[in-house]
N, C-alpha and C positions, 0 to 999 in steps of 0.2 A: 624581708626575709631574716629570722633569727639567726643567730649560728647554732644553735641546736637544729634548723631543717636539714643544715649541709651537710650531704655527707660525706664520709672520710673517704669511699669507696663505692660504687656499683657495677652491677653484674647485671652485663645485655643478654635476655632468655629470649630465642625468637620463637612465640606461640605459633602452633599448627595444628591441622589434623595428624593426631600420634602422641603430640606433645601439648599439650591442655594443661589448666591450672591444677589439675592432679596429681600430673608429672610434675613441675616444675615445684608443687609442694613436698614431693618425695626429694627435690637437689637441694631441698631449703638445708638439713644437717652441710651437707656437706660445703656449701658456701659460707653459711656462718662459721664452721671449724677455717673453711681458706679465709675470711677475714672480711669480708665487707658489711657496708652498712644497710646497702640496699639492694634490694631485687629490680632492677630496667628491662619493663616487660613491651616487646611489640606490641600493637595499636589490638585494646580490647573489644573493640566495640565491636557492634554486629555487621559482618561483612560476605562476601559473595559465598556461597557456597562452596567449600573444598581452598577458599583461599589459603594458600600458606607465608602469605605477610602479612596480611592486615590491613594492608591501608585504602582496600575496596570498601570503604564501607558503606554501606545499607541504608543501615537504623541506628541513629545518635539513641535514640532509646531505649536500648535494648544492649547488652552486654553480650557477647560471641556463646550463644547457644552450643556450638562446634567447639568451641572452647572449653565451657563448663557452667553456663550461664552466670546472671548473678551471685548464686549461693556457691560457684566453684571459684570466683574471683574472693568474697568474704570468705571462704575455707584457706586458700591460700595467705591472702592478709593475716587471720589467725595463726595459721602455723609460723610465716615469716616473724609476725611480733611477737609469736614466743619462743626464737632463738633471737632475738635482738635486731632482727631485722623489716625495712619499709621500703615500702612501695614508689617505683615510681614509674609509670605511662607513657607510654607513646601518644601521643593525642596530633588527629591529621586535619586542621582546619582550612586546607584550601582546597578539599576536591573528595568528590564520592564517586560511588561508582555509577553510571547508567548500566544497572546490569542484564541479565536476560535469566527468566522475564523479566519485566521491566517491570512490574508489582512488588519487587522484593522492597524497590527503594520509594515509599509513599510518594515523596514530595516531587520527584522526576514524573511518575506515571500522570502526577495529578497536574505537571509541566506541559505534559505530552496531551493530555484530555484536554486543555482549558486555554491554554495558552497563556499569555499576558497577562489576561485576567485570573489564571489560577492564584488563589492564596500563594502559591508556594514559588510565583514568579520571581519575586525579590532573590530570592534562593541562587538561584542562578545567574551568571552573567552572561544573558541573550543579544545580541544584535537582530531587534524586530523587523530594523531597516534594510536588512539583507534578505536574501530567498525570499523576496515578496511577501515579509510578515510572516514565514513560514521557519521553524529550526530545522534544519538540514541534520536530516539522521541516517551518519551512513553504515547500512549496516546489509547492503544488498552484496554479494557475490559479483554483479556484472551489470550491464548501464539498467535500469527500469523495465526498459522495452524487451528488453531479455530474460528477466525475471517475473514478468508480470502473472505468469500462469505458477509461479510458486506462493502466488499472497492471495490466501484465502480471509473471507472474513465468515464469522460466528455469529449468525444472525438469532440468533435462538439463544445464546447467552446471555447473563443476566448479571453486566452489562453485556452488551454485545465488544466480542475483540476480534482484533486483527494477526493475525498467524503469517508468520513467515519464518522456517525452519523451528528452530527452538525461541522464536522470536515470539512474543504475546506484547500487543501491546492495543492501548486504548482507543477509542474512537470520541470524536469532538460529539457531542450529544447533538441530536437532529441529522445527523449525517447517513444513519447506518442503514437506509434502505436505498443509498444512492445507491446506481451501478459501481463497480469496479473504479475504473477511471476515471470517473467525477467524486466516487468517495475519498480516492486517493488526493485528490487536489483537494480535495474539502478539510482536511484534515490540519493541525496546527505544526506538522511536522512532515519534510518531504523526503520521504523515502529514498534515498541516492546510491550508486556505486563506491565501496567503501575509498576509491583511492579517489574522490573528490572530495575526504576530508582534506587534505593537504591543500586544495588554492581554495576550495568553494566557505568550510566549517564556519560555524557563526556564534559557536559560545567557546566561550572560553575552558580550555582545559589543562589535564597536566603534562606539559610540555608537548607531546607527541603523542599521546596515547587518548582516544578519542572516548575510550569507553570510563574517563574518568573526568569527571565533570567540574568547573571551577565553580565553587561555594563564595558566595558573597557576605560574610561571615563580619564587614564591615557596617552591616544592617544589625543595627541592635537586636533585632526579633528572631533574625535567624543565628547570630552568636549566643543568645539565650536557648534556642533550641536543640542546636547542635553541641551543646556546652552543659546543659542544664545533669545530665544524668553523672557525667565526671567530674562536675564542681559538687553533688548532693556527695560524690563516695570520699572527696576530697573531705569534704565538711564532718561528714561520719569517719573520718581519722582511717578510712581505708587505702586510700589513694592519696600518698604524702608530695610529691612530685609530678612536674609532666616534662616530659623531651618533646619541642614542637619541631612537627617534621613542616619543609622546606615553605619557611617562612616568608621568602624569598616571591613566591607565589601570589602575595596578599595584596590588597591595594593599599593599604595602612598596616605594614607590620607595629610601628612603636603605637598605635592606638591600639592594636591586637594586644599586646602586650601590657602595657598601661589598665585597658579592662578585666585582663585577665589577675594581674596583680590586686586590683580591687577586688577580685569576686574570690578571691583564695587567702588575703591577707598577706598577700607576698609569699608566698608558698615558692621553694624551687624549681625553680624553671628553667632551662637550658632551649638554646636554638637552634636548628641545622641550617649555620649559615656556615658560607662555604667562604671564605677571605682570600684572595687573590693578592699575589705578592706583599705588598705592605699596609695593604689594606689594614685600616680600623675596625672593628664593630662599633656600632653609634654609638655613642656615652649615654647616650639619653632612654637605650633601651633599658625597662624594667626586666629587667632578667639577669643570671647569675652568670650567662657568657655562651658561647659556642657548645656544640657537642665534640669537637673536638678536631678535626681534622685539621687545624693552624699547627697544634699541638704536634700531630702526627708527621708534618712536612717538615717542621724542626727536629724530630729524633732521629728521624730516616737522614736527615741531611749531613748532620752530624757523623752519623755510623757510615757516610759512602766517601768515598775516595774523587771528588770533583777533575780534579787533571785525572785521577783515571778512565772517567766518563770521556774524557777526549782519545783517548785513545782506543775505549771501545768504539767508540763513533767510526775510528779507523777502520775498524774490524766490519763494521759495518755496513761501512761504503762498498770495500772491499768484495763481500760477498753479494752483496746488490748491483756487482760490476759496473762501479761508478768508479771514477778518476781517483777521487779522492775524498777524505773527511771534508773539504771544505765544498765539497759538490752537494751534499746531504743539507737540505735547505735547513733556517733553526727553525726550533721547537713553536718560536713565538710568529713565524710565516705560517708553522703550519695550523695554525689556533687561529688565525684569523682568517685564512680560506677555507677552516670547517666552520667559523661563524658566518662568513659570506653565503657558501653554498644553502647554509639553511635559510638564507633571506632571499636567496636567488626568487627571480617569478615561478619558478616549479618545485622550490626547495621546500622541504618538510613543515617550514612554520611562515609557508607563504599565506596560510589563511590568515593568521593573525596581522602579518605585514602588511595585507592589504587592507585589514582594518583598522590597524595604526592608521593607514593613509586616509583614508576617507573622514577620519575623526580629524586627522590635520589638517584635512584639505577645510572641514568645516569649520576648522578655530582659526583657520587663517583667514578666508574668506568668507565666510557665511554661507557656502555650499557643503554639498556632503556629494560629491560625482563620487566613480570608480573609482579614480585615484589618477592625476594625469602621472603618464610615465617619469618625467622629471622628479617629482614631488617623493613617488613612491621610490624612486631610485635613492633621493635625500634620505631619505626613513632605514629605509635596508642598508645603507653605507652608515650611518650614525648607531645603526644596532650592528651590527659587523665591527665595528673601529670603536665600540663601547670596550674599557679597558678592563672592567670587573663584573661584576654579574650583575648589579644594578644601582641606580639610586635611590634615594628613598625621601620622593617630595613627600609636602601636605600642602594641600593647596592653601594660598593664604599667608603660607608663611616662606624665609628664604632658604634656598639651600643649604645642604651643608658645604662646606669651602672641598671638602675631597672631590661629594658629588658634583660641583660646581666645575671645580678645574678637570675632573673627567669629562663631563658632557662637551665642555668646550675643545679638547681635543677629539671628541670624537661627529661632533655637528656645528656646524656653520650657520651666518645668515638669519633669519624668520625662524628655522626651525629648530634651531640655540634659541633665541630668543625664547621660543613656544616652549620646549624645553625646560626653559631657567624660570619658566613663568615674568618675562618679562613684559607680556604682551597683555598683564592685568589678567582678572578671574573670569568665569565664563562655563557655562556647560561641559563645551566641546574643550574648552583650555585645561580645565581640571582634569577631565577624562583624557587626555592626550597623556598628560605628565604622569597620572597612574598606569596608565596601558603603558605605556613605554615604558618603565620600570619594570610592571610586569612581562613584557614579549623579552625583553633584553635578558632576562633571570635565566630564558628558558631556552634561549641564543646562545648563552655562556653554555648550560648546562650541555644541550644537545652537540653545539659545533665544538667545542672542546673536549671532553669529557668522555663524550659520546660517539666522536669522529674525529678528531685529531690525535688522541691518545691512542686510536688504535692504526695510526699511520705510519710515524714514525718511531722509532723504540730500537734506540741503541741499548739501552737497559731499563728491561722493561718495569723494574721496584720504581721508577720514576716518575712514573706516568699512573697518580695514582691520584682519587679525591682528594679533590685541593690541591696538588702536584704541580709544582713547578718545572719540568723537565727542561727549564732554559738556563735554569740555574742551580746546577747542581750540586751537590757537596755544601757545606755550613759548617764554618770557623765555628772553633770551642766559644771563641772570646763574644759571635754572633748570637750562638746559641744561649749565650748567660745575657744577652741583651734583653732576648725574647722573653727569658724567663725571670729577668727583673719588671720587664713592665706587666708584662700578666698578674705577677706578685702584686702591683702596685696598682692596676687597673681593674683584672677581671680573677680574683684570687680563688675565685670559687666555679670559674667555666669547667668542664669539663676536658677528658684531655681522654686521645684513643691511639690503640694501634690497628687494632681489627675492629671494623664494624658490619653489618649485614650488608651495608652497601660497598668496602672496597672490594676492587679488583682482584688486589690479591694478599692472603693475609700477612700477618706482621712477620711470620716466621718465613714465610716464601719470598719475601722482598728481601730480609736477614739474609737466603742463600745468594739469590743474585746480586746482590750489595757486593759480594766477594768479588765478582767479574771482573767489578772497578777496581780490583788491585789486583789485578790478574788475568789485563789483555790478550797476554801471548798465547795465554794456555786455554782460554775461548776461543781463540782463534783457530788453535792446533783440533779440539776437539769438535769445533760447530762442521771444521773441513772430514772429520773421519766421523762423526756420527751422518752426515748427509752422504757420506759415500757408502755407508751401510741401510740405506733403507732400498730395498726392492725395488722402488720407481720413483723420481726424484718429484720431490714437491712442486705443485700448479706454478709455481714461479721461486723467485731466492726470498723476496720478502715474505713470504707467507711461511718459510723454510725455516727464518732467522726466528718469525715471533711460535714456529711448532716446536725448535729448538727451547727456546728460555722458559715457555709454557711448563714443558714435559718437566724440563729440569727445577720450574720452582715449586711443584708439587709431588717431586720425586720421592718416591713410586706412585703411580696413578694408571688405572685399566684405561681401559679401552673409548669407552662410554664416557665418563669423567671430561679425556684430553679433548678427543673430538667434539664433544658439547663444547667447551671453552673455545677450539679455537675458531668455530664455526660461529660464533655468537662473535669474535672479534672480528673476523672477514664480513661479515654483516654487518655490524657497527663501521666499519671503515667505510663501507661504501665504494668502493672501487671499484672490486672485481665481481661482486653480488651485495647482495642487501635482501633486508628484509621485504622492502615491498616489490622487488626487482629481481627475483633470484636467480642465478645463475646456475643450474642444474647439474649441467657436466661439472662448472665448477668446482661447486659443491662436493659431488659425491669423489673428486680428486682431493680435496681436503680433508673427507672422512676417512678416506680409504689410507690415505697418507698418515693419517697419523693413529690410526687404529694399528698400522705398520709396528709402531715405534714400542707399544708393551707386547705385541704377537711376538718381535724377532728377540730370539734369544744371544744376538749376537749387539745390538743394542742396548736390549736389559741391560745388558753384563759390563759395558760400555758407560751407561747412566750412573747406575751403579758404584762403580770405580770412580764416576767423576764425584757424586755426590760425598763418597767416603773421604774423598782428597780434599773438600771441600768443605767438608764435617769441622775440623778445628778452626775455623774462621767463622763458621755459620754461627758455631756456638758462642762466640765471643760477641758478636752480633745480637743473637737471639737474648743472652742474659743480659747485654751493655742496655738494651732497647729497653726488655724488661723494668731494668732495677732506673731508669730515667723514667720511663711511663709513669712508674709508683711512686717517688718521689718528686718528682718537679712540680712546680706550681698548679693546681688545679685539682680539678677530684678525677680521678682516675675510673675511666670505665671499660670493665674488661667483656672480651665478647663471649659468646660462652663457648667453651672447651679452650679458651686461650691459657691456660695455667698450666696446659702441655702443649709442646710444640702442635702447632696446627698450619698444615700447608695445604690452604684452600684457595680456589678461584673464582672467578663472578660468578655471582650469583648466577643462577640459583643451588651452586655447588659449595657456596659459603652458608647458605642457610640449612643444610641438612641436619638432623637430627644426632644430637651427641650424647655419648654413653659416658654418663655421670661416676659410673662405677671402676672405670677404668684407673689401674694404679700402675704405677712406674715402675720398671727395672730400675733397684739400686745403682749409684754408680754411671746410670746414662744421664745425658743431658735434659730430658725428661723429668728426672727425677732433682737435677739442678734448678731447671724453671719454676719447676711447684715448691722448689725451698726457696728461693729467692724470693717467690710472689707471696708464701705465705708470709714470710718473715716482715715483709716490707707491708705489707696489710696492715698487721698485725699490727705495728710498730705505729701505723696512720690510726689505729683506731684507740690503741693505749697514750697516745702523746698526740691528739690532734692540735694541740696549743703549740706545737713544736713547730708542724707543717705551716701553723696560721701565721707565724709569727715573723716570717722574713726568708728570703734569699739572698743567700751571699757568695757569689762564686771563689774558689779556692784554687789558686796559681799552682798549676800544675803541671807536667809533661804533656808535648803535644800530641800523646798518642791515650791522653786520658782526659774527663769530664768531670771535674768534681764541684763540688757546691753544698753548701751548708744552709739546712734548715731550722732558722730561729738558732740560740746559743748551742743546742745538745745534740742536733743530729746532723751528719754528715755521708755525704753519698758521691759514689767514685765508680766511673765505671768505662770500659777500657775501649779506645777506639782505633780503627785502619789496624786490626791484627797481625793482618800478614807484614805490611810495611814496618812492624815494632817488631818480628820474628826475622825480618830480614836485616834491621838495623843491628841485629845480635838479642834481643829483647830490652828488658829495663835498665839492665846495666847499675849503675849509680843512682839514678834518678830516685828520689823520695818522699813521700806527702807528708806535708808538715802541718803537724796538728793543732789546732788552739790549745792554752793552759786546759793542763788536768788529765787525768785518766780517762780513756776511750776504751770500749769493747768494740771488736769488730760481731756484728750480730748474726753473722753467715757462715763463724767457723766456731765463735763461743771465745774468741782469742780475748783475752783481756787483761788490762794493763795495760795500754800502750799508750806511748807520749812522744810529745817531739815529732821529729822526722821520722818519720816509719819507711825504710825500704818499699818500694813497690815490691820489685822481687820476693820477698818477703808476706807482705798487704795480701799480694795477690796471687800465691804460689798454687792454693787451691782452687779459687773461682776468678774470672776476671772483674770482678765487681767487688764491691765491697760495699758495709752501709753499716757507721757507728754509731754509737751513741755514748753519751758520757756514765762513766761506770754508776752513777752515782743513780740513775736512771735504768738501768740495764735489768729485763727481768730475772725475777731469782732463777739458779740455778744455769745461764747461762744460755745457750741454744744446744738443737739436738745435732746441728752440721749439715749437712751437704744432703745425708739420704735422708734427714727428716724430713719433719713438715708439722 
């Protein structure tokens, strides 16, 4: 990868129906005036009908019709690189869609016709040895026996198919004058009730979601296939970059990458891998680093108040009618009994567990049984007690020393052994150490991520991709750690605060970040907003997470809160779930918090809180800001993030945003978009500045500063209210290297030496210099520019 590929800057546009390369050719001014280098576009390629992420896809060969086809992907490229700006993709290599019909997606239908022997078998990862040679496709309403008079076939078709609802799908050739019930057994795929994909499923998918199929993309023929049409747009200078989604998926992530860096010339590349605590990303991977969420766990960390987080914890207990903060189990109990639950024998990704087992049973002993209950119990406790998301063998060769001393903390006996590949090569041995890497990705992601972040939540900015909610709060001096080895390691990864996938975005974590310095007056308010709603919520947990909800997207209707928190009470799993629902439940949670924008005595309540809340949020929201843009890495912003944006999970984070919108002089609004221009800007005129080093800058404990390369410096201000209570800055001063500095946020210039914070920071709580010598002409426009 050159350093002319990296860019200084990109900008996440997530494509839909509404929003096509059209649109997103009409934001192209407006993004090169805010500063970046490149356009990061959601996954192009041709995917389910009406998708609005992308990452169902279809037809690797074909470019999102829905989008704008190929000629609307080239019309954007065009406009992008004539304001100076390039491309860079989403590309999804471990999973497509099985859609309906099943003809959208060639190489599935022609899986479903043919079996084993279709050409496009390698495609997928089948277990033939399960359902009697048969792929288990569950896609029936209720057991077989009960839907049988809904599945008709097409005998007069040309091929003949099989119908069931909106279902179309193919018939094994010679079959199609059988009756009913012998054509159905005849068939290379067995029709089932959709809640026996959970123990019965036999190919492999993405994590949970059955209708999206794992790609075996480790097969040279099908990584040529499904790669060939965005390596030709790469080559034709259309497609400058890819972001690979969750790589994590793959049997050989560093061979995935290794081919892909040959087939592009090292082109940039970033990965959505997720790094749990101190976790590494491998050295050996060919790519320029993460997409960023390591990045995001250190700004948020930094910006919160850690001993405050305990004392909300207090608050918490409290209103859960528990004894005490030390009764609220920790965060790291409750991640390991959302990873247990999903290995349980009924749990969510008991299909895979029991084909972990069989494949172990066969590389221990030369059997492939059920799985005897011990064996399978070993498997589920070793993916349950796996500490990160997963390892990353090659058969043949040894581990790495992290993955190595994890596996051994987490399995014992033969099946460490098997494991560590101690047990020598082998079919079943190789395929053990892949699948296990692979089930364990999807253990992390679903039992944490996915169920333990929506259990416990004394503050809920915590509990966020990649989120360490155990460990809260991050020392300046921890913070300049992370950001020298990045500097030194991965200088070119990516680095986020909002992306399509968090929970909630940067500005919404920014308000409840405050909490932490401000138990007493959570406390005072969670107790008078719950004594104002009309009928008190289905329980106090569900009360505590409709509370922090409302207030970290304040103001929000109706439709908005209730989707959000109804998607978390289903994600936890407790009291309903998605494949379990709890009705009454349910419609006690909607009604409950459709309550909370109806009453006006509420409103008015949020409100007041938010306003009180406003001068800390702000300092927050710019401190986060102006580190995002500056610290090591290339900065990728999500779209509409260059104004405050307070959204929540998806699919409330992905909505469609209005480009045209301009700021109130004067608001914090209108501060975010000068900060983010300025500091853009600044990365795109001096990128030799940003490349050239970090060096942190001793400062007061209630600020973050650090120096990029000799000429530029960035300071930006943390735990507000604790620096508004200590009296503010007082004496305290940043002491500048030799020579004249501009501060580039107020146009101040001249300055040297010790510079007063007081002073530094009297207009914005950030600051970002440069040495005058370097400063563009004429200065900056201030606070309401941009």
């Amino acid at each position: 990868m050159t350093e002319t590929a990296v860019p200084t800057a990109s900008y996440r546009l997530q494509l839909q129906p509404g929003f096509g390369f059209a649109e997103a050719g009409q934001a192209v001014p407006h993004l090169a005036r805010l500063g970046v280098s490149h356009l990061h576009l959601s996954p192009v390629l041709q995917a389910v009908p009406g998708s609005t992420h992308g990452y169902d896809v279809t037809d690797h060969g074909r470019i999102s019709e829905q989008l704008g086809g190929e000629a609307g992907l080239r019309a954007l490229a065009a406009t992008a690189h004539g304001h100076g700006l390039h491309l860079i993709v989403d590309t999804v290599p471990n999973h497509m869609a099985a859609p309906v019909p099943a003809h959208l997606n060639r190489a599935w239908w022609e899986l479903l016709r043919s079996g084993p022997d279709s050409p496009s078998a390698r495609w997928f990862d089948v277990d033939w040895a399960a359902q009697d040679g048969r792929l288990l496709l569950p896609v029936l309403g209720a057991p077989p026996a009960e839907e049988l008079s809904r599945i008709t076939v097409d005998r007069e078709a040309d091929p003949p198919l099989l119908h069931y609802y909106d279902h179309v799908l193919p018939l094994r050739p010679g079959t199609e004058q059988l009756p009913l019930p012998a054509l159905l057994d005849a068939q290379w795929y067995r029709l089932a009730w959709w809640r026996t994909a959970r123990t019965e499923l036999n190919y492999r998918r993405f994590f949970t979601v059955s209708d999206l199929v794992g790609l075996r993309v480790e097969h040279e023929e099908v990584f040529a296939a499904t790669h060939a049409l965005l390596l030709r747009l790469h080559a034709e200078g259309i497609v400058d970059g890819l972001r690979v989604d969750h790589p994590d998926g793959l049997a050989d992530p560093r061979g995935y990458l290794r081919r892909l860096a040959a087939e592009t010339g090292g082109a940039y590349v970033v990965v959505e891998k997720i790094l749990t605590g101190e976790e590494r990303l491998p050295e050996d991977w060919a790519c320029a680093g993460t997409t960023g969420y390591d990045a995001l766990r250190r700004i948020d960390g930094v910006l919160t108040d850690g001993a405050g987080v305990a004392a909300l914890t207090a608050v918490y207990a409290e209103h859960l009618g528990l004894p005490g903060p030390e009764a609220v189990p920790g965060a790291d109990a409750f991640a390991l009994d959302g990873r247990a639950e999903m290995v349980a024998p009924e749990g969510e990704l008991a299909a895979e567990v029991n084909r972990l087992t069989r494949v172990a049973a066969s590389a221990l002993n030369g059997t492939a049984p059920d799985g005897e209950p011990p064996l399978r119990g070993a498997v589920a406790a070793a993916l349950a007690a796996y500490p990160v998301y997963r390892p990353y063998p090659v058969p043949g060769e040894q581990d790495r020393p992290a993955d190595a001393a994890a596996l051994a903390d987490a399995a014992e006996g033969p099946l460490l052994d098997l494991a560590l590949g101690r047990l020598g090569r082998g079919p079943a041995r190789d395929e053990f150490r892949t699948r296990f890497a692979q089930t364990a990705s999807a253990v992390a992601a679903k039992g944490v991520e996915d169920t333990a972040f929506y259990r416990r939540f004394p503050l809920l900015s915590l509990n966020e991709v990649g989120g360490d909610p155990a460990r809260p709060g991050l020392a300046p001096e921890e913070f300049h750690a992370y950001c020298e080895r990045m500097q030194r390691d991965w200088p070119h990864a990516m680095t986020a605060l909002s992306t399509h996938d968090t929970k909630r975005s940067a500005d919404a974590r920014a308000r409840l970040a405050v909490l932490a310095e401000l138990p007493e007056l959570w406390r005072t308010e969670l107790a008078a907003l719950t004594a104002l709603l009309p009928d008190p919520p289905p329980d106090p947990a569900t009360g505590y997470l409709l509370w922090q909800t409302a207030l970290a997207a304040w103001p929000i209707d109706g439709d908005r809160l209730s989707a959000a928190v109804l998607k978390s009470v289903r994600e936890a799993k407790q009291r309903t779930s998605w494949t379990e629902p709890d009705q009454r439940f349910e419609q006690a949670v909607e009604r409950t918090a459709r309550a909370v924008p109806e009453s006006p005595e509420i409103r008015a309540r949020l409100d007041a809180l938010v306003a009180g809340l406003a001068p800390w949020e702000r300092v927050n929201t710019l401190s986060g800001t102006l580190l995002h843009l500056t610290m090591p890495g290339v900065p990728d912003l999500y779209q509409g993030s260059e104004l405050p944006l307070h959204t929540l999970v998806d699919p409330d984070n992905r909505r469609i945003v209005d480009f045209a919108t301009v700021p109130v002089p004067g608001t914090t609004a209108a501060e975010k978009l000068h900060v983010t221009t300025v500091a853009l800007r600044l990365r795109r005129r001096l990128p030799g500045s940003f490349a050239a080093g970090y060096t942190p800058v001793p400062a007061d404990r209630h600020l973050v500063a650090f120096r990029r390369g000799p000429d530029v410096l960035a300071a930006a201000t943390r735990l507000p209210h604790g620096l508004a209570r200590r009296g503010g800055w007082g004496r305290s001063a940043l002491r500048l290297p030799s020579g004249s500095w501009t501060e580039l946020l107020t146009g101040r210039a001249g300055l040297r030496d010790a510079v007063a914070l007081a002073d530094l920071l009297a207009a914005l709580p950030v600051a970002l210099l440069v040495r005058d010598s370097l400063r563009p002409g004429g200065g900056s426009a201030g606070p309401e520019g941009s």
